[in-house]
C-alpha positions in Angstrom: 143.0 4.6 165.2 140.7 6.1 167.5 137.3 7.7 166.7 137.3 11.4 165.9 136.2 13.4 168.7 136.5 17.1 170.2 139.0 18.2 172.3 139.8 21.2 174.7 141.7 23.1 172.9 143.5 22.4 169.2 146.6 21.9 170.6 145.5 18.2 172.1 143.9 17.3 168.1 146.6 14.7 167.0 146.9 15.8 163.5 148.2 18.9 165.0 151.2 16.9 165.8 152.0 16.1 162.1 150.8 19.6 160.4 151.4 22.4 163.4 149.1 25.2 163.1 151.2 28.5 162.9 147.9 30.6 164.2 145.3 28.3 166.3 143.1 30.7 166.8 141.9 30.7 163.3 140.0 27.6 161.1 142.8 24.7 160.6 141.7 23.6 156.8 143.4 20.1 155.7 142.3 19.8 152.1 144.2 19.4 148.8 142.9 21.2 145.2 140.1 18.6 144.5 136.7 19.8 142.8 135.3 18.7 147.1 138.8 20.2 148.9 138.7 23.8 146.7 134.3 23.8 148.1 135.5 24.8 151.5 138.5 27.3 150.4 136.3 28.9 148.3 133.7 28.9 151.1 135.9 30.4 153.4 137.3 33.1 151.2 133.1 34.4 150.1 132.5 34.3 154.3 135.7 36.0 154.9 136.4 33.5 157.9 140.4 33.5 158.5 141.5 30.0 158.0 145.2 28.0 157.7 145.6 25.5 155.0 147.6 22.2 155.2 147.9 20.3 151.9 147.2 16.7 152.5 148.1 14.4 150.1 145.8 11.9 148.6 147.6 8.7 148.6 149.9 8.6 152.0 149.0 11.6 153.8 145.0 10.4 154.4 146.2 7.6 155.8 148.0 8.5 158.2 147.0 8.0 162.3 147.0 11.6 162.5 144.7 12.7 159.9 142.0 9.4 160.8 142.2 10.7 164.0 140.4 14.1 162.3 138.6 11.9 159.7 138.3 7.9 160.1 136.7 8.0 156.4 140.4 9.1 155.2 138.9 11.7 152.9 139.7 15.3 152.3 138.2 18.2 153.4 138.5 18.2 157.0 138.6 20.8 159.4 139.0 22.1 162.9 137.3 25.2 164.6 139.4 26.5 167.3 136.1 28.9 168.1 133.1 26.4 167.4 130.0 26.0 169.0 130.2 27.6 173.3 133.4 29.0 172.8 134.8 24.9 172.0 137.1 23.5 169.2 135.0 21.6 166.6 136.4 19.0 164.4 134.3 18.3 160.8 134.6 16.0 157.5 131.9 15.9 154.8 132.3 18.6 152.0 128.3 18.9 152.4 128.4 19.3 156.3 131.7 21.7 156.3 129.6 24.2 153.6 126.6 23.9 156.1 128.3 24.9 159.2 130.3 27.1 157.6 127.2 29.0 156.4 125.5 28.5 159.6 128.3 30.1 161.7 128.5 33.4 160.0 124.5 33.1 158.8 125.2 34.2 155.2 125.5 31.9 152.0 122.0 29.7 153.0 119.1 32.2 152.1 117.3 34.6 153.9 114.7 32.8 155.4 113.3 29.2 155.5 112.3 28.8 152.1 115.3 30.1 150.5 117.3 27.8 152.8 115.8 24.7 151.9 116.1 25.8 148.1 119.7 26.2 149.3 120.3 23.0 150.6 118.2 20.7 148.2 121.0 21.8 145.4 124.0 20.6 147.9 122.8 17.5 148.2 122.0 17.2 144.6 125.6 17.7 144.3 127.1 15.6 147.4 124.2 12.9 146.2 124.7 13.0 142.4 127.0 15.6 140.3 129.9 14.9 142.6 129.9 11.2 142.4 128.7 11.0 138.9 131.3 13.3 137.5 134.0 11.5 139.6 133.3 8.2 138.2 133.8 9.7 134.5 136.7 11.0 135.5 137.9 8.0 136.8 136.9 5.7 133.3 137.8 8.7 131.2 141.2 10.1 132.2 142.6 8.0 134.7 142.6 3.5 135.7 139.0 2.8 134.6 140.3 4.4 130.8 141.9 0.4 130.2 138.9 -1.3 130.4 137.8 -2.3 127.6 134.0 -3.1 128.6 132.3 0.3 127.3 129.4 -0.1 130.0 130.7 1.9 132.9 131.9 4.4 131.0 128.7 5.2 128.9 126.7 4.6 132.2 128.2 7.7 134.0 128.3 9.9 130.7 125.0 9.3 130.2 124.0 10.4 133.7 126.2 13.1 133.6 124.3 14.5 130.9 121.8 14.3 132.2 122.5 16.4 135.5 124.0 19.0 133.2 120.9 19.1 131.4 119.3 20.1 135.3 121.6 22.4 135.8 121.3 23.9 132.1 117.5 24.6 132.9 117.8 25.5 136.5 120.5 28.6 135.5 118.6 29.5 132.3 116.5 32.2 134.1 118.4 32.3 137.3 122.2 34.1 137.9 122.5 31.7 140.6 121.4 28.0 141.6 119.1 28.8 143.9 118.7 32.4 143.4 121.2 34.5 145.0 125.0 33.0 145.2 125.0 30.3 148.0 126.5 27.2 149.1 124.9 25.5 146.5 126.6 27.4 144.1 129.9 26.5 146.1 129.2 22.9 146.2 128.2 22.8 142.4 130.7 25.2 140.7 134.2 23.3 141.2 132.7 20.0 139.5 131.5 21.9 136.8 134.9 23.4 136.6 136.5 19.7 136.7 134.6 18.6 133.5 136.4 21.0 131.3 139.5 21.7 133.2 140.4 18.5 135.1 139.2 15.6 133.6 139.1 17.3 129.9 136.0 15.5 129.2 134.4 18.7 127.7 133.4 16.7 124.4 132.4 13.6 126.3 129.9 15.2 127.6 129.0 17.8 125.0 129.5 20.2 127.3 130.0 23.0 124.9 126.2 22.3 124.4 125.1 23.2 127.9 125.1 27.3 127.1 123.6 28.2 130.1 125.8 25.8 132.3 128.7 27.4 130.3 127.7 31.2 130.9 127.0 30.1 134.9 130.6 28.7 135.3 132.6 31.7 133.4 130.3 34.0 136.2 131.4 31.4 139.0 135.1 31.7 138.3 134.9 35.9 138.0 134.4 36.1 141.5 137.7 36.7 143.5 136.9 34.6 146.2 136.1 31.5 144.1 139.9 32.4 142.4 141.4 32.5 145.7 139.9 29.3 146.8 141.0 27.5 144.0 144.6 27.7 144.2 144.4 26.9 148.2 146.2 24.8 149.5 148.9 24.9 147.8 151.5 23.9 149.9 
């Protein structure tokens, strides 16, 4: 496995070998439906940025030569920029980073000045930093291996914490339509593992989420938008 780096043109990219793009002049997406893939679908249906989607598979396909060669960390979403930075292809992994330069490209979705975009950003990395890893690991001990073990510990550590992010978020969209104001990549970021409490993992009652009122009103206004529907059933195949 070689380390990832940027080529000429996307035609020399390896992963192109196993998943052809039909179009390369548009954003290659290599994702599958997980509360982090959906982020950059959704992302790139609200920027209205033309994209291809390859479904990767979670078990074999991210471990493959071709798809280290895009992401050595063997972790969906990746993507490649035929039209990146001067006119060159750009390669990316990281959720967080892919939302970022995403934003950054077409200048909308982070704020309208520095302020706002630091607002932005300090709610994607409460996500990438907490919610998404906290709300994975009850997933895990609640619905899928970690649900045979028999020690209670782990489990009650991350619904506790997850709780208690929910309550931040509950207080944060009390007053506010959006995360950090006006829909962002924050917003993004934080909407899909919302979604996953109630709709993937079914760990609604675990968590009491019925409780949260102001979380619950934020994600039914999340999933309204059309973009966030589109990028949630992407890729699909």
């Amino acid at each position: 496995m070689s380390a990832q780096q940027n080529y000429h043109s996307l035609s020399e990219y390896p992963i192109t070998q196993k998943w052809p793009a039909t179009n390369p002049d548009i954003i290659q997406l290599y994702s599958y439906p997980t509360p982090n893939g959906v982020k950059i679908s959704i992302a790139l249906e609200e920027l209205g940025l033309k994209y291809e989607p390859h479904l990767i598979g979670l078990s074999g396909d991210v471990r493959t030569p071709e798809f280290l060669s895009l992401n050595p960390n063997n972790k969906i979403p990746a993507i490649i920029d035929p039209n990146g930075p001067d006119g060159k292809p750009l390669a990316l992994f990281e959720s967080g980073a892919i939302l970022l330069y995403l934003a950054e490209k077409t200048g909308k979705l982070l704020g309208n000045n520095a302020a706002e975009r630091a607002a932005v950003m300090q709610w994607v990395f409460f996500q990438v930093g907490g919610l998404g890893p906290m709300t994975g690991q009850l997933g895990f001990f609640h619905a899928y291996g970690g649900k045979e073990i028999e020690d209670p510990r782990p489990r009650e550590r991350y619904y506790n914490e997850v709780k208690r992010l929910l309550n931040v978020i509950d207080q944060q969209v009390a007053n506010e339509q959006w995360i950090a104001g006006e829909f962002s990549i924050a917003d993004i970021a934080i909407g899909p593992w919302l979604r996953a409490i109630t709709h993937s993992y079914k760990a609604a009652n675990e968590v009491e989420f019925a409780s949260f009122k102001n979380v619950v009103a934020y994600v039914e206004r999340f999933l309204q938008r059309p973009a966030v529907e589109k990028g949630l059933n992407i890729p699909t195949t």
